[in-house]
PyMOL commands that place a pseudoatom at each C-alpha (Angstrom):
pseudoatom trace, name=CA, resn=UNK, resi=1, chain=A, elem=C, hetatm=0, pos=[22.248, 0.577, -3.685]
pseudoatom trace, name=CA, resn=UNK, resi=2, chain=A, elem=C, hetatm=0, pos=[25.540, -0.302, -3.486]
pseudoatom trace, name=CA, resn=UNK, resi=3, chain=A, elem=C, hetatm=0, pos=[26.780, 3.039, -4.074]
pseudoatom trace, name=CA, resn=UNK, resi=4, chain=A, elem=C, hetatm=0, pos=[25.566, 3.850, -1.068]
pseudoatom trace, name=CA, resn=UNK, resi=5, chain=A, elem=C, hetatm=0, pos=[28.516, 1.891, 0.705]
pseudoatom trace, name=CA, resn=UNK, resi=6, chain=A, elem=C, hetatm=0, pos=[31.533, 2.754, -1.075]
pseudoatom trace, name=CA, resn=UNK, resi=7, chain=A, elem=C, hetatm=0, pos=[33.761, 0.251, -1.640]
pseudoatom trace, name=CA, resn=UNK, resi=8, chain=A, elem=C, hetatm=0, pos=[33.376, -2.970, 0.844]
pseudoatom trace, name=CA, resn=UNK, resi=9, chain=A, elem=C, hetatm=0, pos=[35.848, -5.501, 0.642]
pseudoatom trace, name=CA, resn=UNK, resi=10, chain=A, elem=C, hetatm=0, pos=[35.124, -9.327, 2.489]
pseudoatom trace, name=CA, resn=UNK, resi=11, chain=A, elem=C, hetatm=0, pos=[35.681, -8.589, 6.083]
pseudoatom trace, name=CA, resn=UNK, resi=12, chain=A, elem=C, hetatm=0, pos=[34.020, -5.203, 6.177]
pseudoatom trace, name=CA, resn=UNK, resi=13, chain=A, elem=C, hetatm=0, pos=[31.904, -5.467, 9.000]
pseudoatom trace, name=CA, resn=UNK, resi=14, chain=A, elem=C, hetatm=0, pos=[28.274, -4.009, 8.346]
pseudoatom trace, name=CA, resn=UNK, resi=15, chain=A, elem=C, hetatm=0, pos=[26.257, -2.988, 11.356]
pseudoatom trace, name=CA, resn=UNK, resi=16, chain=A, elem=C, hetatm=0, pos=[22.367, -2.755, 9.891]
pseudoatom trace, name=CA, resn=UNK, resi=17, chain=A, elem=C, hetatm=0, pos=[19.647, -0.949, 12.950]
pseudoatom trace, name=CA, resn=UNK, resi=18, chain=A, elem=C, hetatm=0, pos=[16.216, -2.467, 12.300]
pseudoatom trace, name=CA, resn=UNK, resi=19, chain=A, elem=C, hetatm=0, pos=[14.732, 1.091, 14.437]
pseudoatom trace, name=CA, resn=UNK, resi=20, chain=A, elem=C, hetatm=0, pos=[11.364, 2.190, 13.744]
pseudoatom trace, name=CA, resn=UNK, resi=21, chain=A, elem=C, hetatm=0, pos=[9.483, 5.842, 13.776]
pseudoatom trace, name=CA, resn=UNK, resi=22, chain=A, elem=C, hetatm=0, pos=[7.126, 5.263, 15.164]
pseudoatom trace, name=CA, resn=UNK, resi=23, chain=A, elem=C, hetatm=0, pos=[9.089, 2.840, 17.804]
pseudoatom trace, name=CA, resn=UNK, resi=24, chain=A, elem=C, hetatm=0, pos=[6.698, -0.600, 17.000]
pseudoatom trace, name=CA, resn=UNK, resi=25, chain=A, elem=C, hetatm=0, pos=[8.336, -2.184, 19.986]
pseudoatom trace, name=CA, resn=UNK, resi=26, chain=A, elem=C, hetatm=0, pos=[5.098, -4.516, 21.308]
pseudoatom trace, name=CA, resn=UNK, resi=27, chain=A, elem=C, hetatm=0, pos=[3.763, -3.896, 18.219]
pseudoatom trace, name=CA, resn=UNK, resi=28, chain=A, elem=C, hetatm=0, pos=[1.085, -7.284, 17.953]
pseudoatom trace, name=CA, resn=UNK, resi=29, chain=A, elem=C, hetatm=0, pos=[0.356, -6.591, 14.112]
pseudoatom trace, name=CA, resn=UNK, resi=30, chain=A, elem=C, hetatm=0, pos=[2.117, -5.270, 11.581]
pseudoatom trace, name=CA, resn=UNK, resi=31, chain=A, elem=C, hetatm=0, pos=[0.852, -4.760, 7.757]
pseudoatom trace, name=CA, resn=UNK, resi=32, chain=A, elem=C, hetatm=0, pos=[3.935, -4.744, 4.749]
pseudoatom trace, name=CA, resn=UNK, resi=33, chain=A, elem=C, hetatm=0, pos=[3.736, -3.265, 1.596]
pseudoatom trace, name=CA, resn=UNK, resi=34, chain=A, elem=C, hetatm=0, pos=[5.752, -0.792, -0.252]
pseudoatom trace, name=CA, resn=UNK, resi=35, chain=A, elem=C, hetatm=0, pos=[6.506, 1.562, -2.255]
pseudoatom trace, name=CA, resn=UNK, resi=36, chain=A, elem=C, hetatm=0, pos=[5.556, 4.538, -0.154]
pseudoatom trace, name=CA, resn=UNK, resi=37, chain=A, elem=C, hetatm=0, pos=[3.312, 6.480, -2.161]
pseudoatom trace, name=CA, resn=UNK, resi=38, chain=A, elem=C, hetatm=0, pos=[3.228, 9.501, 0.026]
pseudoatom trace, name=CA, resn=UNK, resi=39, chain=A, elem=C, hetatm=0, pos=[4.379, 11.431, 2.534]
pseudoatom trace, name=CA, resn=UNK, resi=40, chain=A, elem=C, hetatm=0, pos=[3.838, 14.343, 4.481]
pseudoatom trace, name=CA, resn=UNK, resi=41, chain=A, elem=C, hetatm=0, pos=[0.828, 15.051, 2.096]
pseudoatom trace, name=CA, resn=UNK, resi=42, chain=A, elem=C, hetatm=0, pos=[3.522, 15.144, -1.012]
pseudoatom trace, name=CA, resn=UNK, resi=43, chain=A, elem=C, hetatm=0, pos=[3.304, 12.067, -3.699]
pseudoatom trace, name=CA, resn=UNK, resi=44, chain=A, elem=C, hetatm=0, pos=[6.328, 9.848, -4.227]
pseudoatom trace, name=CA, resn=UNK, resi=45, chain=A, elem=C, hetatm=0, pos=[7.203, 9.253, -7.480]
pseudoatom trace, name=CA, resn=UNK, resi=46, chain=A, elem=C, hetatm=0, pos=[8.547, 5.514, -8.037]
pseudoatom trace, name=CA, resn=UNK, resi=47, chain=A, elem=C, hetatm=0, pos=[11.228, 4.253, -9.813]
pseudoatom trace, name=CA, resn=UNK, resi=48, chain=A, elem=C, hetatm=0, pos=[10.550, 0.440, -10.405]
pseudoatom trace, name=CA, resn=UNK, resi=49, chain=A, elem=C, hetatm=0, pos=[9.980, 0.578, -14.152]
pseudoatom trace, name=CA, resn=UNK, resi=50, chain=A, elem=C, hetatm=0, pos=[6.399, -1.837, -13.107]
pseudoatom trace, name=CA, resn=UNK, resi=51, chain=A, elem=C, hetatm=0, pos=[5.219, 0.712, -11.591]
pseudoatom trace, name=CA, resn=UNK, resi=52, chain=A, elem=C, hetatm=0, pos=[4.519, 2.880, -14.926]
pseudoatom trace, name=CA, resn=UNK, resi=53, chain=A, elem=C, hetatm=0, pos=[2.605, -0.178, -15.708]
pseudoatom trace, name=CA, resn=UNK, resi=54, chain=A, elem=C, hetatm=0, pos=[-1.268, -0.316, -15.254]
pseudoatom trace, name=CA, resn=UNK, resi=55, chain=A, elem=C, hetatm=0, pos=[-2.451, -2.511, -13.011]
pseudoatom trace, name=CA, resn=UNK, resi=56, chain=A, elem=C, hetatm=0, pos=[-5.375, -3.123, -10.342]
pseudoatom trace, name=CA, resn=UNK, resi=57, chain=A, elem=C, hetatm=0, pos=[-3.986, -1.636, -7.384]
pseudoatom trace, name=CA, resn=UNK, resi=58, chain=A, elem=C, hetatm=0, pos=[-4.474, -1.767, -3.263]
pseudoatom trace, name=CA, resn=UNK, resi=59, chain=A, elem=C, hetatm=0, pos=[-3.391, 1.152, -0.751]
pseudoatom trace, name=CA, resn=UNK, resi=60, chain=A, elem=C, hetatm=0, pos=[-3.892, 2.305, 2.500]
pseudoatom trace, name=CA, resn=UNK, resi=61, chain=A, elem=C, hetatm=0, pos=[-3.628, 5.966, 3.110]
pseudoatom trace, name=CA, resn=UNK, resi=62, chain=A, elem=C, hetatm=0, pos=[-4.236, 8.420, 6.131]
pseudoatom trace, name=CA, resn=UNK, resi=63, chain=A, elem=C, hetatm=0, pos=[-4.049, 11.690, 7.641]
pseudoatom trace, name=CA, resn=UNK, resi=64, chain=A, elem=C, hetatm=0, pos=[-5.030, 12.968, 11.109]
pseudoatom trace, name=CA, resn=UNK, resi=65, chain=A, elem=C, hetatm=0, pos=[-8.891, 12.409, 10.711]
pseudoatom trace, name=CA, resn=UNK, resi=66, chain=A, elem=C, hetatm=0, pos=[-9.286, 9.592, 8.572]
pseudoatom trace, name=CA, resn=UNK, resi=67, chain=A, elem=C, hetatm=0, pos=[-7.936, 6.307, 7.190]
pseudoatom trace, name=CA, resn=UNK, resi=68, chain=A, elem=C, hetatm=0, pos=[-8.435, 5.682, 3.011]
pseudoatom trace, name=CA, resn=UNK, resi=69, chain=A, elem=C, hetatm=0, pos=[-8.706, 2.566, 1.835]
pseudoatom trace, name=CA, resn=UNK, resi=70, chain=A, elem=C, hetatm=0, pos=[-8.557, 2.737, -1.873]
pseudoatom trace, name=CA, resn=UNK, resi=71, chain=A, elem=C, hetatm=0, pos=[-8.854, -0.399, -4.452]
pseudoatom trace, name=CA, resn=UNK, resi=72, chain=A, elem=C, hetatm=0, pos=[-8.270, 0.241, -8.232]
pseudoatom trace, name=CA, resn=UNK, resi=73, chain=A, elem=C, hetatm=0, pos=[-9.495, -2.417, -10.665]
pseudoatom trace, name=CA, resn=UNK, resi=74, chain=A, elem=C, hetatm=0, pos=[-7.631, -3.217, -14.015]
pseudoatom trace, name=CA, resn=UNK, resi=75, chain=A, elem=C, hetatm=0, pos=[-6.914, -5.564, -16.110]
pseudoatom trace, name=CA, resn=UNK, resi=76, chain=A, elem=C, hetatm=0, pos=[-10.865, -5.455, -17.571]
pseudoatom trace, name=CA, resn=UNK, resi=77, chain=A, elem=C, hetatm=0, pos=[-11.320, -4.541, -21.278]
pseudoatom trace, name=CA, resn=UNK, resi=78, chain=A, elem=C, hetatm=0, pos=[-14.395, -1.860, -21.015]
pseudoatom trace, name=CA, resn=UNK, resi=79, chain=A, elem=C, hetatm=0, pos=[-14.525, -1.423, -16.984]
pseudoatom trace, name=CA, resn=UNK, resi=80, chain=A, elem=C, hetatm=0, pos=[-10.408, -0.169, -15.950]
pseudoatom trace, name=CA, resn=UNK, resi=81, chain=A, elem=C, hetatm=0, pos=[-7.385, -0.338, -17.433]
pseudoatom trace, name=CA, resn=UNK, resi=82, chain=A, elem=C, hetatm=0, pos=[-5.572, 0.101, -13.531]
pseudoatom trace, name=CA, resn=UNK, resi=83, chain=A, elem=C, hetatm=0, pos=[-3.232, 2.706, -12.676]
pseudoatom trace, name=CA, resn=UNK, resi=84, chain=A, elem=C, hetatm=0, pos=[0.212, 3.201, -12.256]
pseudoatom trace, name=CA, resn=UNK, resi=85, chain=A, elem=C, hetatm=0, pos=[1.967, 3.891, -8.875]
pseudoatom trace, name=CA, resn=UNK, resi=86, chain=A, elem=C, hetatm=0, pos=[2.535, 7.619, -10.044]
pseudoatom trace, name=CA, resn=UNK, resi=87, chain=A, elem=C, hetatm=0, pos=[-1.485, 8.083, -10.736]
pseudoatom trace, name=CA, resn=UNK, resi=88, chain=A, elem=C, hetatm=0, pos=[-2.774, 6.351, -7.585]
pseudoatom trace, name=CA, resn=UNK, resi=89, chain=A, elem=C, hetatm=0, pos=[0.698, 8.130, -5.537]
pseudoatom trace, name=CA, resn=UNK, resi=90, chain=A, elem=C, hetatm=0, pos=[-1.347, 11.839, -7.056]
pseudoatom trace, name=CA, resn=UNK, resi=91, chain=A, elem=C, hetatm=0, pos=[-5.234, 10.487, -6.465]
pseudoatom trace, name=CA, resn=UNK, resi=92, chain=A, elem=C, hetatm=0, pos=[-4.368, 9.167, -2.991]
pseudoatom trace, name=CA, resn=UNK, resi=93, chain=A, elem=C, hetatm=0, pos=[-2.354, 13.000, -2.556]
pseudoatom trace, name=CA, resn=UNK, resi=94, chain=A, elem=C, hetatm=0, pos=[-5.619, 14.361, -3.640]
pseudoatom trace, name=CA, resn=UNK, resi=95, chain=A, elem=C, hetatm=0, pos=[-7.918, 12.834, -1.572]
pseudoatom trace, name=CA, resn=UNK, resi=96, chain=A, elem=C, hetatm=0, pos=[-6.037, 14.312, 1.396]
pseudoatom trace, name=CA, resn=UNK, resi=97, chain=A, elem=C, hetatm=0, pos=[-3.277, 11.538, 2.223]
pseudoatom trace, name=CA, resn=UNK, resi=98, chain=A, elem=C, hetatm=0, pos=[-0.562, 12.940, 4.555]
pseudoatom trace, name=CA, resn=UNK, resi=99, chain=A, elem=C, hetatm=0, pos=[0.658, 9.394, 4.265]
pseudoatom trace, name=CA, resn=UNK, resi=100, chain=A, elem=C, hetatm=0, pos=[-0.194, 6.420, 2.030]
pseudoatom trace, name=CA, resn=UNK, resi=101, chain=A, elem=C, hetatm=0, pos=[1.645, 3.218, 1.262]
pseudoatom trace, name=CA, resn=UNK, resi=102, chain=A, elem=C, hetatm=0, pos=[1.380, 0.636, -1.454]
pseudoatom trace, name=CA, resn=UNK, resi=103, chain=A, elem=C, hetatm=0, pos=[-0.689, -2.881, -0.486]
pseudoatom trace, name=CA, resn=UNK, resi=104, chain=A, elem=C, hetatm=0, pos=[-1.344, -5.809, -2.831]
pseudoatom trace, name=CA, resn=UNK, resi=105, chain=A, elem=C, hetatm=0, pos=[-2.197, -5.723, -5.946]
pseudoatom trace, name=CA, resn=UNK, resi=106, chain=A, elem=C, hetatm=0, pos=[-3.573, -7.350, -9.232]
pseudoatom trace, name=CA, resn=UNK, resi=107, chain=A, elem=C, hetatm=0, pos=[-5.545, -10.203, -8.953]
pseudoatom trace, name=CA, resn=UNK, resi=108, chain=A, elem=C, hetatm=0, pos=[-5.422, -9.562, -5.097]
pseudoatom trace, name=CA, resn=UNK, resi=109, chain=A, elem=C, hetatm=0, pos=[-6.899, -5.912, -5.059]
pseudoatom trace, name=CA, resn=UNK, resi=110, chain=A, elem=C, hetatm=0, pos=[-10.368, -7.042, -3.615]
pseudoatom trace, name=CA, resn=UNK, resi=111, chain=A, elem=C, hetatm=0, pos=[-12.302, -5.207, -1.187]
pseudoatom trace, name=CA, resn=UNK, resi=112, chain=A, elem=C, hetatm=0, pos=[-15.204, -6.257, 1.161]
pseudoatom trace, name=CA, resn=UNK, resi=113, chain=A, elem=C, hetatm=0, pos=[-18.123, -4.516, 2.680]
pseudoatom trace, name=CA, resn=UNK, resi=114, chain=A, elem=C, hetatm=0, pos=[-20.345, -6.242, 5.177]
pseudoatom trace, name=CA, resn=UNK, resi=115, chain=A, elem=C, hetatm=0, pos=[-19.495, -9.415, 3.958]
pseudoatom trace, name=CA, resn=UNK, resi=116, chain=A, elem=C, hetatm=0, pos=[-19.424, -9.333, -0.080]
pseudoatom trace, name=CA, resn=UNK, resi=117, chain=A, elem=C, hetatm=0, pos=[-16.989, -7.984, -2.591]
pseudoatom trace, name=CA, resn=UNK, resi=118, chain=A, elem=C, hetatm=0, pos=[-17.659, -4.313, -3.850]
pseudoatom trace, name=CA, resn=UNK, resi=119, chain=A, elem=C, hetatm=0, pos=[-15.354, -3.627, -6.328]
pseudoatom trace, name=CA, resn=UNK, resi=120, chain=A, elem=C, hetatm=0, pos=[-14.636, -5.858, -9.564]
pseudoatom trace, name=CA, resn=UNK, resi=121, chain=A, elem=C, hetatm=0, pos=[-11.088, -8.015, -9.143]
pseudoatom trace, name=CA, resn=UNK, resi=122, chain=A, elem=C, hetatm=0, pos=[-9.339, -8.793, -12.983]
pseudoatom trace, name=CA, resn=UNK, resi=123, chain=A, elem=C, hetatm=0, pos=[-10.136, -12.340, -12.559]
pseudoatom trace, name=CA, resn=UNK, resi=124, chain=A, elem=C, hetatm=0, pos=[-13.911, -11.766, -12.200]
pseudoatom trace, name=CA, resn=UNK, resi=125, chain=A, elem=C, hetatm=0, pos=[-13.763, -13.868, -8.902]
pseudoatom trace, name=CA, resn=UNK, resi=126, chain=A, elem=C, hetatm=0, pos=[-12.772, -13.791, -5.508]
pseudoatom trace, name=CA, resn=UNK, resi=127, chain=A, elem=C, hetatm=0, pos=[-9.187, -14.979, -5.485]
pseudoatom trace, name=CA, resn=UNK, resi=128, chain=A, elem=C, hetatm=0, pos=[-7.807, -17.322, -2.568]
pseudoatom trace, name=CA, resn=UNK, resi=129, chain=A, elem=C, hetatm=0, pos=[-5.297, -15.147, -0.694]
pseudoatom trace, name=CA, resn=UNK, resi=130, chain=A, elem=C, hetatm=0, pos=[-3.498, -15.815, 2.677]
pseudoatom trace, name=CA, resn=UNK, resi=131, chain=A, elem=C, hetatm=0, pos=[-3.640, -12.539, 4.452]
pseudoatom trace, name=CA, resn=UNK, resi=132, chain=A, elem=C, hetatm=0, pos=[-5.708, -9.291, 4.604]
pseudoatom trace, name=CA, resn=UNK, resi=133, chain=A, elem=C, hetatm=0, pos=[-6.190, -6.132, 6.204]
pseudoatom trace, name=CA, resn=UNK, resi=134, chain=A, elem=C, hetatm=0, pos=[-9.711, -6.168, 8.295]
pseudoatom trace, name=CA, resn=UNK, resi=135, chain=A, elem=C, hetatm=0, pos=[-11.178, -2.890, 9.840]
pseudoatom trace, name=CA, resn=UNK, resi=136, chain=A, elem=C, hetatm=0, pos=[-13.756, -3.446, 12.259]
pseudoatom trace, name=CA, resn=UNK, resi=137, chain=A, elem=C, hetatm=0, pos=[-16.241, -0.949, 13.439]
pseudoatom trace, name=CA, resn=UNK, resi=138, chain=A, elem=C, hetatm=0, pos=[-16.791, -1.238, 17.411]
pseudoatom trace, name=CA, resn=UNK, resi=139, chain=A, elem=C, hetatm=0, pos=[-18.625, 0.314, 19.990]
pseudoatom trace, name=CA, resn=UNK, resi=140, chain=A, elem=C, hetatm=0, pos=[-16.583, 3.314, 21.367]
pseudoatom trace, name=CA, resn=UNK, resi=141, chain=A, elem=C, hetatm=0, pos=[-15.319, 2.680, 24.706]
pseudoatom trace, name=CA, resn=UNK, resi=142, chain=A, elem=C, hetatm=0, pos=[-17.032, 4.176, 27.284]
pseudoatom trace, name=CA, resn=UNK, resi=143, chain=A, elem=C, hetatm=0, pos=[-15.567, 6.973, 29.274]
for i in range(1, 143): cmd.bond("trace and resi %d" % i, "trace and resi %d" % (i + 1))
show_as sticks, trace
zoom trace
């Protein structure tokens, strides 16, 4: 990364924009995660030498007509072994992704339906975790 610079010396002055495309100005919630896994219906291939390992996995994925919400279980002798970022980067690709990123994973790749745990978390438990991406279903507004 520091390549990227050239050579700095103390007392360069580094300007660093924080701009958004999107613009997320008033934005009231914002989800993290990372790596990108892909974009503009292409997968990313990922450097980060974990991410050849195989692990239960969380992503979120879209294109113009749907959201995909994908969990990958691991870790589980006999059930799933996981997947690396490269495998779920070409599954998420497949299923029609124009964009996907990275969530969460290992023993926090859990995900509920109507009020219960559907897939099988490494653990073989719910784990305690501070934060969590909730979809809602709501009547459509009226016109």
């Amino acid at each position: 990364m520091a390549a990227r610079f050239g050579d700095l010396t103390n007392g360069t002055v580094l300007n660093l924009a924080f701009a958004t495309a999107p613009d997320l100005k008033g934005a009231r919630t914002a989800v993290g995660g990372g790596p990108l896994l892909v974009h503009e219906g292409q997968p990313l291939a990922t450097a980060d030498h974990k991410s050849y390992q195989r692990h239960p996995r969380a992503a979120i994925g879209w294109n113009a007509d749907f959201y995909f919400l994908v969990i990958v279980d691991g870790r589980q002798r006999g059930l799933s072994v996981g997947m690396t970022l490269d495998e779920l980067a070409l599954y998420l690709s497949k299923l029609g992704c124009q964009e996907a990123m990275n969530l969460d994973g290992g023993a926090s790749a859990e995900l509920w339906v109507d009020g219960r745990v559907v897939n099988s978390p490494c653990f073989g438990r719910e784990r305690r975790t501070s934060n969590s991406l909730v979809l809602l279903q709501t009547k459509a507004p009226r016109q």
